[in-house]
C-alpha positions as CSV (number, residue, x, y, z in Angstrom):
1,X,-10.7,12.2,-4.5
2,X,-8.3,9.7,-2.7
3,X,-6.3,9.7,0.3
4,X,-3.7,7.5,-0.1
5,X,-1.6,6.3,2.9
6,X,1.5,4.8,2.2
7,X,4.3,3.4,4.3
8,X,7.6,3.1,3.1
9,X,11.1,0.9,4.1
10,X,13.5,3.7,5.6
11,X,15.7,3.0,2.8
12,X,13.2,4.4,0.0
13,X,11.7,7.1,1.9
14,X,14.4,9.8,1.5
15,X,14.4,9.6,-2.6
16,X,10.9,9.0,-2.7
17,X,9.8,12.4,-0.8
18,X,13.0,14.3,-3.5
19,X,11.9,12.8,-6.7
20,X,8.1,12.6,-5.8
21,X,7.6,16.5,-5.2
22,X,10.0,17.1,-7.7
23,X,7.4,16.1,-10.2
24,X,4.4,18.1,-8.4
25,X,3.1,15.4,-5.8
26,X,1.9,17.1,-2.5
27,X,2.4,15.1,0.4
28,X,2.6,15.0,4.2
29,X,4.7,12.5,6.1
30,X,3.8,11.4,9.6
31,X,6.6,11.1,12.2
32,X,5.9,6.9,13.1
33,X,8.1,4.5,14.8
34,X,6.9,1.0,15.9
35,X,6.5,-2.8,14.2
36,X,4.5,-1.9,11.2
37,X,6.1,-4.8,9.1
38,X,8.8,-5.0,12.0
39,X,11.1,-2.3,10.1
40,X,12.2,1.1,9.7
41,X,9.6,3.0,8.2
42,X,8.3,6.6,6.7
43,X,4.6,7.3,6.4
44,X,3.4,9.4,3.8
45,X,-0.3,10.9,3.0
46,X,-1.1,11.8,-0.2
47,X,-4.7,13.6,-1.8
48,X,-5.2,12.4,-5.4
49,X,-7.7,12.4,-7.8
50,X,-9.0,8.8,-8.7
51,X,-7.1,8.7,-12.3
52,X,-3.9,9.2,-10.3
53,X,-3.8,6.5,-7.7
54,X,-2.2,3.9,-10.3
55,X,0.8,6.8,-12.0
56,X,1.8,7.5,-8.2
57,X,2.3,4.1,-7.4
58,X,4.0,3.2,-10.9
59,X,6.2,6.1,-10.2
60,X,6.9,4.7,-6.4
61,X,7.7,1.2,-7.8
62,X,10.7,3.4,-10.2
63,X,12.3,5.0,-7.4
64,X,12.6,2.0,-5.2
65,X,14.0,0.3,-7.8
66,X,16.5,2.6,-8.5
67,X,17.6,2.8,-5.0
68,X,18.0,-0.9,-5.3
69,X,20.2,-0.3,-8.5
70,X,22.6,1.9,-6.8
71,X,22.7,0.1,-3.0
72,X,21.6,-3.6,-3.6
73,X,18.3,-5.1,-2.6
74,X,17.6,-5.7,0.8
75,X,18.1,-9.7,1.1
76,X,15.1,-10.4,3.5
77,X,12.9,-7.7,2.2
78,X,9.1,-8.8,1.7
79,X,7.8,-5.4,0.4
80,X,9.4,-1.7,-0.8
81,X,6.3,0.0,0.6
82,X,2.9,-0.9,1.5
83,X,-0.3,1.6,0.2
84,X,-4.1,2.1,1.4
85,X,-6.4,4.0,-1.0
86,X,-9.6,5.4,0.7
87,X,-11.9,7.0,-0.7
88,X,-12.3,10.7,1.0
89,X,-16.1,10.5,0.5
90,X,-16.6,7.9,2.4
91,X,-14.1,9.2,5.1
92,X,-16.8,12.7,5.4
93,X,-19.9,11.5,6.7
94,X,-17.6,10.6,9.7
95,X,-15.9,13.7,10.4
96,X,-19.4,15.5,10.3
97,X,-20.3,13.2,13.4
98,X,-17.6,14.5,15.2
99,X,-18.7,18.0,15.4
C-alpha cells in the first residue's frame, strides 16, 4: 500500500478531483496555502495499491493536458503537479511510537 501525496497548480486541481473520482479514485485534499513552488496550489492524498501508483499518475498527466487544450498552457509553468509516493509500511512503525 502507497500513500501518495500530490500537489497540484490551482488550474488543474478542479478537473483533476471531477474526473479522478469519477473513475473510482478516493482521495482527500488538504486545505494549503503558502510557496510550495511559489504558486497556487491543491494538495491531494491518495491510498493506492503499489500496481496503481503509475495508472494514477498517467491518468493525472491526461487531465492536465486537457486543461491545457481548452485554456492554453501556462507560459512560465515548470511543473502541472508534483507527487511523493511513500510507502505506508514504512510510515507504521512510526505512528506505533506515538502512542
Amino acid at each position: 500500500m502507497k500513500l501518495m501525496v500530490c500537489v497540484v497548480h490551482n488550474r488543474y486541481a478542479e478537473k483533476m478531483e471531477e474526473q479522478l473520482k469519477g473513475k473510482g479514485y478516493r482521495m482527500t485534499e488538504l486545505a494549503s496555502s503558502g510557496g510550495f513552488l511559489k504558486k497556487g496550489n491543491t494538495t491531494f492524498l491518495f491510498g493506492l495499491e503499489n500496481e496503481d501508483v503509475g495508472t494514477l499518475k498517467e491518468e493525472m498527466k491526461k487531465i492536465c493536458l486537457k486543461v491545457e487544450e481548452k485554456k492554453g498552457k501556462l507560459k512560465h509553468t515548470d511543473s502541472r503537479f508534483t507527487s511523493f509516493v511513500i510507502c505506508v509500511k514504512d510510515v507504521v512503525p512510526l505512528l506505533s511510537h506515538l502512542k
